[in-house]
C-alpha positions in Angstrom: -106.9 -25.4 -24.8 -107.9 -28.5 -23.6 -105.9 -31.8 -22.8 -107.0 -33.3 -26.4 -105.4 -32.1 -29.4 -108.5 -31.4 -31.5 -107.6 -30.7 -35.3 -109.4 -29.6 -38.5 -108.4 -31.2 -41.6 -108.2 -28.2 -44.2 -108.8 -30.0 -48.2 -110.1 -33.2 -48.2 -108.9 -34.8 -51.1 -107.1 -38.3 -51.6 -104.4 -38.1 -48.5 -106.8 -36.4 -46.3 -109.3 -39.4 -46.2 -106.7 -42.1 -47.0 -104.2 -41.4 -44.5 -104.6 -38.5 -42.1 -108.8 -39.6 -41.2 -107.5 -43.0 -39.7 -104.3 -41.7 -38.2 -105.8 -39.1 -36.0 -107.8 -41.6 -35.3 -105.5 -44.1 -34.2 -103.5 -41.4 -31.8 -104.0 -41.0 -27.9 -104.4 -37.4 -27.1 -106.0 -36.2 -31.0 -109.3 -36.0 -32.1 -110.4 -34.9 -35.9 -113.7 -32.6 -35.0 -113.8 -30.5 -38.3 -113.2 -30.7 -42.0 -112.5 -28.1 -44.7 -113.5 -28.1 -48.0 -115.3 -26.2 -50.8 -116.9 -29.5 -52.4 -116.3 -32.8 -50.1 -118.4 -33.1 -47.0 -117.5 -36.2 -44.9 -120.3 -37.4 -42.9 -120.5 -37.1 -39.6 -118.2 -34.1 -39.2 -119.0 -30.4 -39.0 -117.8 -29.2 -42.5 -116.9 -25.9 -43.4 -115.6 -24.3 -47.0 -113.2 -22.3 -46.2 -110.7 -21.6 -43.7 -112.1 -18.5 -42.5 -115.4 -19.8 -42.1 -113.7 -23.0 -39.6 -112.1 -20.1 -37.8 -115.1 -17.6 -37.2 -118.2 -20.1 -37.1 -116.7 -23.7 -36.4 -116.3 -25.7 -33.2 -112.9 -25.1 -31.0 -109.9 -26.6 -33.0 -106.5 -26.3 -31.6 -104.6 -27.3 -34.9 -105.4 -27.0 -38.5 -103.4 -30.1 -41.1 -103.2 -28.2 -44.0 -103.7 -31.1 -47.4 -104.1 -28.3 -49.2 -102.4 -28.1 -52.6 -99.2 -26.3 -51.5 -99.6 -23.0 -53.8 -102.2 -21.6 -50.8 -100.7 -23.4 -47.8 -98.6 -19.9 -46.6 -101.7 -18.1 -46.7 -103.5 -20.3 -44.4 -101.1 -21.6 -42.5 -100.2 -17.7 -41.5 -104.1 -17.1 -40.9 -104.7 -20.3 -38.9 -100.9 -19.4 -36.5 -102.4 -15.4 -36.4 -105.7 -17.5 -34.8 -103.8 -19.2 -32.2 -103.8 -22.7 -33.9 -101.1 -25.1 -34.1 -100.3 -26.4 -37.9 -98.9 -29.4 -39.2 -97.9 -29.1 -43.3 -98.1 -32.2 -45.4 -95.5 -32.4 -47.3 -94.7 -30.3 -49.3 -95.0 -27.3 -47.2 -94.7 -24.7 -49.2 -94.5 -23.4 -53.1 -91.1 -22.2 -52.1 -88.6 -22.2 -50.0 -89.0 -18.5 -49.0 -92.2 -18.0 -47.6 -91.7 -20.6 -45.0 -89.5 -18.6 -43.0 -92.3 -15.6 -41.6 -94.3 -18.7 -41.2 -91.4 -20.1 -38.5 -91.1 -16.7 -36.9 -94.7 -16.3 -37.0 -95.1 -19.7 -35.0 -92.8 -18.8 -32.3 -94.3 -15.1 -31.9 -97.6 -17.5 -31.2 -96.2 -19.7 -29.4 -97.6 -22.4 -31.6 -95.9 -25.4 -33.2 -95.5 -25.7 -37.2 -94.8 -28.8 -38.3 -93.5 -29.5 -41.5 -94.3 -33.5 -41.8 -92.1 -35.1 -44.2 -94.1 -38.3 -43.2 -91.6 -40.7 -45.2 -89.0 -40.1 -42.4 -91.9 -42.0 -40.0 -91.8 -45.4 -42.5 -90.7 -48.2 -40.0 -87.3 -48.9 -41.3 -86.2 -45.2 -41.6 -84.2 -45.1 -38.4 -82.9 -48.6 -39.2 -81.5 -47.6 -42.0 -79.9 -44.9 -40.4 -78.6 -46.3 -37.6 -77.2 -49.4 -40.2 -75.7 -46.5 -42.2 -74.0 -44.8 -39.0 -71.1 -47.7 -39.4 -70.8 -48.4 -42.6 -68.6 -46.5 -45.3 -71.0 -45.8 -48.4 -69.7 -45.1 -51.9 -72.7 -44.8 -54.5 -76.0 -44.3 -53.7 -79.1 -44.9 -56.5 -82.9 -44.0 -55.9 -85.9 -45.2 -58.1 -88.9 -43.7 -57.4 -91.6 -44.0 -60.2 -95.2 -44.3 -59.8 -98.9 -43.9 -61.9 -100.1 -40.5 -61.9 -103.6 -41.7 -62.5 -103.0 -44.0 -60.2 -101.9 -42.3 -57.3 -102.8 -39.0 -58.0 -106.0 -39.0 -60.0 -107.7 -35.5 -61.0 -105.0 -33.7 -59.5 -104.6 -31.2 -62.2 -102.9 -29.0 -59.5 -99.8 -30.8 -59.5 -99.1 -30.3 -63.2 -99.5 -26.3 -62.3 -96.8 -24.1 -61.3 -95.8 -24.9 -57.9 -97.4 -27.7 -57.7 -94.3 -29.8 -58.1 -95.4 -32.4 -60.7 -93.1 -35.3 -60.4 -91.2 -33.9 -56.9 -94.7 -34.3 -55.2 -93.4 -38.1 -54.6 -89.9 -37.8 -55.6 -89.4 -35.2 -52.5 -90.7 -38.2 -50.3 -86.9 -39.9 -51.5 -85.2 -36.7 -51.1 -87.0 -36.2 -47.4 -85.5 -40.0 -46.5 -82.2 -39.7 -48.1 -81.8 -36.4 -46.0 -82.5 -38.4 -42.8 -80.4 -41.5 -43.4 -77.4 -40.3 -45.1 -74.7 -38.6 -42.5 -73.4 -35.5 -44.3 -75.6 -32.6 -45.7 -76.4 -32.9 -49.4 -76.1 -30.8 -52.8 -77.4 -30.9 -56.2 -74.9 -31.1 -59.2 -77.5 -31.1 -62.0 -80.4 -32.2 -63.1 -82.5 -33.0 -66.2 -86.1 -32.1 -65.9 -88.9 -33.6 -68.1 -92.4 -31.5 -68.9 -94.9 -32.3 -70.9 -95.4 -29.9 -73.8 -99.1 -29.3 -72.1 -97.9 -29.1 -68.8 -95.9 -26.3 -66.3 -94.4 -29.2 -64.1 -92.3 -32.2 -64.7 -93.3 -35.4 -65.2 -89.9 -36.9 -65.2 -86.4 -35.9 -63.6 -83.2 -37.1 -63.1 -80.8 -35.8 -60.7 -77.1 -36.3 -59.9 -76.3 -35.4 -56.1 -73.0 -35.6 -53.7 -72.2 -34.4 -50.8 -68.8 -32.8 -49.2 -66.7 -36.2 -49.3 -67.9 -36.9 -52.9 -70.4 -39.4 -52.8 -72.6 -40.2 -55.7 -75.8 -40.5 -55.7 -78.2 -40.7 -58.9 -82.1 -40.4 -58.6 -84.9 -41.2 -61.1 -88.2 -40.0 -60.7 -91.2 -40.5 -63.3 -94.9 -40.4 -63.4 -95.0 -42.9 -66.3 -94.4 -46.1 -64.4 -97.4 -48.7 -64.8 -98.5 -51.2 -62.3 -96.9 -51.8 -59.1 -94.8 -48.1 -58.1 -91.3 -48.1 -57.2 -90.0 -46.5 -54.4 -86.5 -47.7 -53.5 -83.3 -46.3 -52.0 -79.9 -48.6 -52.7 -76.9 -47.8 -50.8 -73.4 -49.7 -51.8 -71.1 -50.1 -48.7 -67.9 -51.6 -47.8 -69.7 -54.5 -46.4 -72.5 -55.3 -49.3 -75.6 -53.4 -50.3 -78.1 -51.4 -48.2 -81.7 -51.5 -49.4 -84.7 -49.5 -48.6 -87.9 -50.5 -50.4 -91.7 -50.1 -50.8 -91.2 -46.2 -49.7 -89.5 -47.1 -46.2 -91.4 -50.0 -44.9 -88.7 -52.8 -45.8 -84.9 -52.5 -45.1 -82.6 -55.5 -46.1 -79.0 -55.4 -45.3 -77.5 -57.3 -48.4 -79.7 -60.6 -48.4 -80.8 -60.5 -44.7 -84.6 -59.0 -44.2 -84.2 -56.0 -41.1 -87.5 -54.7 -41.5 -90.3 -55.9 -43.1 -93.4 -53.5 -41.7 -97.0 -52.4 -42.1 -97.2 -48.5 -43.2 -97.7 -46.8 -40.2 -95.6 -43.8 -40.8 -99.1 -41.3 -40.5 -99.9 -42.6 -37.2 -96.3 -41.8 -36.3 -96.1 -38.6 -37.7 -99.9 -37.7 -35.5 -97.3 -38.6 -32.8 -95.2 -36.8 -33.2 -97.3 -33.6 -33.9 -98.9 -34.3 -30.4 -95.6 -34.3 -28.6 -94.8 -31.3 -30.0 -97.6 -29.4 -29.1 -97.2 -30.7 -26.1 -93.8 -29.6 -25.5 -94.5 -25.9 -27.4 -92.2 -26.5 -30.1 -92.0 -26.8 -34.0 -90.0 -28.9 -36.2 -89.7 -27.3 -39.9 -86.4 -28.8 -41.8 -86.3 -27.5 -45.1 -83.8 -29.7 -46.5 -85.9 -31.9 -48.8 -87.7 -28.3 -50.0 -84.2 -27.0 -50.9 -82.9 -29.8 -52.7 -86.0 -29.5 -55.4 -86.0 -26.0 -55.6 -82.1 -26.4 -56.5 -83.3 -28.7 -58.7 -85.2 -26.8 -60.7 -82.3 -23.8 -60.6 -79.8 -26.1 -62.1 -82.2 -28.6 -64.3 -81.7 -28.9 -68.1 -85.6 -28.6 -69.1 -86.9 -31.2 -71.9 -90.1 -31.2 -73.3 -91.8 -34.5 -74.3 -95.2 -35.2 -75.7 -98.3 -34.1 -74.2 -99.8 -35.4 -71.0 -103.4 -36.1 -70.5 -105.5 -37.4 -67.6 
């Protein structure tokens, strides 16, 4: 393999072009040189329709990003690992939580990393926030996190499908932060689940959490919201409130601004992805994964009206 990181982007849907084209682009040591997808062809790229076809006629790649819808990520993440190629998941990184443990052992066999990229952890005031949280005694934590499905997520009949998350899609971004932030490992009490009577995925949840010492924390996730999303994280501590907003990229510490940032958090997570290549190692937490499948153990399902796109 050579010095550059050269990677194939496998589905090239809204993320793939939005976020993961400019980031590779903005990252010493990567280079995009291939693209997969049965429809969309990017100019200027060799394109290729499926991942077999990349693997047997395309250029040399050294690592696949997988922006796949997440019901076929195992199978190619295990064919593109069997090929020698380093993967990096978007988030999430599987259907379940199961059949991302050959894919870990499969990695190390290869000696190739897999990187589950839970890409909110790289918003600029993440590890403010944590480090902010280190010293402080919390006692109630709240998360809103609502955004447009046809804004955000337009066509995407995928996510409405089984396994394709429906509402935990973004509302696993919150989960993948609060994991990061918050000291103590994390359970689900219960949970109220909202699918459309059309649909085989939520559009809405709520979920009560805690961990060992007690602490609440209440989240609200919905694909309803209209106009501008919401994507906020409130801590209460002994010493005033602790607010992450705007998915990670502001942090104020009662009235005081700490962070106030551009989202750069793909750029960092293409970082990170070439460092661990570099070093030969993977980084697959399945924390955030967990917590939604629990979720959906202990939800109370409720069926509303009918969604349509």
């Amino acid at each position: 393999m050579s010095d550059l990181l050269r990677i194939a982007i496998v589905g090239f849907g809204e993320i793939a072009h939005r976020q993961h084209v400019p980031a590779i682009a903005k990252t010493s040591g990567a280079a995009l040189v291939a693209v997969v997808d049965p429809k969309k062809m990017p100019p200027g790229l060799p394109h290729f329709r499926d991942l077999q076809e990349l693997l047997r006629d395309g250029p040399d790649v050294d690592a696949v990003a997988l922006c796949t819808p997440p019901q076929v990520r195992h199978a190619q993440a295990a064919a593109a690992l069997a090929a020698g190629k380093h993967v990096l998941l978007e988030k999430p990184p599987g259907a379940t939580v199961a059949e991302l443990t050959p894919l870990i052992a499969a990695a190390r066999q290869a000696g190739r990393t897999l990187f589950a990229s839970w890409h909110s952890r790289f918003a600029p005031a993440i590890g403010a926030a944590r480090q902010l949280l280190a010293g402080r005694t919390i006692s109630k934590v709240s998360i809103i996190w609502k955004e447009d499905v046809r804004v955000w997520h337009p066509g995407q009949a995928w996510i409405f499908e089984a396994g394709g998350f429906g509402v935990f899609d973004p509302g696993i971004n919150a989960l993948s932060i609060l994991t990061e932030i918050l000291p103590r490992p994390l359970f689900v009490r219960s949970a109220v689940l909202d699918f459309p009577s059309n649909r085989a995925a939520p559009i809405a949840a709520e979920i009560e959490l805690a961990d060992a010492s007690g602490l609440a924390i209440h989240a609200e996730f919905d694909f309803r919201q209209t106009g501008s999303p919401s994507w906020d994280i409130l801590c209460e501590t002994e010493a005033g409130p602790v607010k992450l907003s705007k998915g990670g990229r502001q942090l104020r510490d009662g009235n005081t601004p700490v962070v106030d940032a551009t989202d750069e958090e793909y750029p960092a997570l293409y970082r990170r992805f070439v460092t661990l290549t570099a070093e030969g190692k993977s980084d697959v937490d399945l924390t955030p994964l967990q917590l939604v499948a629990d979720s959906f153990m202990l939800g109370r399902r409720r069926l509303v009206e009918a969604f349509e796109d």
